[in-house]
N, C-alpha and C positions, 0 to 999 in steps of 0.2 A: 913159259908164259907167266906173266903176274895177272894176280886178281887184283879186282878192283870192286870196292862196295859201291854201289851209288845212293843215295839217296835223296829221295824225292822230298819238296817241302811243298808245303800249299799253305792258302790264308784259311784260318776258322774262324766260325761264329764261336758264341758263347760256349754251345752245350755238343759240337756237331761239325762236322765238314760245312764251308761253303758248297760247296759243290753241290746241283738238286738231281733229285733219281735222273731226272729226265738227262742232265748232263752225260751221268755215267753211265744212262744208257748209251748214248751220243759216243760218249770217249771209250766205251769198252770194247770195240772192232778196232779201232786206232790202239790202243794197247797192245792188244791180242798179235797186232799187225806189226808194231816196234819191238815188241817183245820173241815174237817169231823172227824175224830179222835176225836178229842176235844168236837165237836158238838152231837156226837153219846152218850159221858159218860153225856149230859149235863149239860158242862161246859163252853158252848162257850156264852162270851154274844153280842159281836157288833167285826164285824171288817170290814178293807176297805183299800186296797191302797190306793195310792193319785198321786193325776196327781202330776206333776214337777212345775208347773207355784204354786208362795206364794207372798204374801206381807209380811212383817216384821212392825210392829207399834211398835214404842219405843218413849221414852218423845223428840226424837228431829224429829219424824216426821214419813213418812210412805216411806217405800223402798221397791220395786220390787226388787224380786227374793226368791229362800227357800234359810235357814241359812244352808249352810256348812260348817264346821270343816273343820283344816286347810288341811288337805288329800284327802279332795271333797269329804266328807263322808254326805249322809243326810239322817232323817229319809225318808223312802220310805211305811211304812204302818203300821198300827198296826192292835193290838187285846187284847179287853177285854175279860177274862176270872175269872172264879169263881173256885177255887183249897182249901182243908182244909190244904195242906201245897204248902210252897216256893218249896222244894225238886219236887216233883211233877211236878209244872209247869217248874220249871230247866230241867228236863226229856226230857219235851216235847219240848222245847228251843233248846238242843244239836241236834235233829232230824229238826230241821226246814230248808227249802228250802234255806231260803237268804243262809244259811251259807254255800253254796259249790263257792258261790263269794269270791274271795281275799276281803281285808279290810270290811266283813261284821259283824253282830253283830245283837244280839236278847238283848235288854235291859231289866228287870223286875222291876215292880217297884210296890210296893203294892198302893193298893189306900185305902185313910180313906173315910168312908162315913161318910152325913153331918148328924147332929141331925137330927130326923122329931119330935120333940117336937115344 
């Protein structure tokens, strides 16, 4: 089976998620419930929102703040997963919670594993 990272995008505000407590009260049984899905066929391997606060390191130094896209689009969580095809986890992707947000997005992206020779 290949892994597959997905990551989640959503819109921000300034300082902050779009998103209000009352939402993620809202959206967190529907997580819990897409995320068990996955978990249940076992095929779920790590996932985790992530708070808003990031540092940036690049060759000219270190910067406060997460990278957002020019639309205030940023990843807001991922998840590894193990699927025998792309199609499959696509499936599971069109179902996912972020996407009832304006400007959201579930990305896929296979992962190589490293030799263990």
């Amino acid at each position: 089976m290949t892994e597959y990272l997905l990551l989640f995008r959503n819109a921000s505000a300034e300082n902050g998620y779009l998103a209000t407590s009352e939402d993620m009260a809202e959206d967190m049984p529907k997580w819990q419930s897409w995320i068990g899905n996955i978990a249940m066929q076992g095929k779920l391997v790590h996932t985790a929102p992530m708070r808003y606060e990031a540092s940036i390191v690049s060759n000219s130094g270190v910067s406060v703040g997460p990278h957002k896209e020019a639309d205030s689009v940023l990843v807001v969580g991922f998840l590894v997963c193990k699927s025998d095809s792309l199609e499959e986890v696509q499936e599971w992707s069109k179902t996912c919670p972020v996407l009832k947000y304006p400007n959201s997005s579930v990305e896929i992206r296979p992962l190589i594993p490293f030799p263990t020779n």
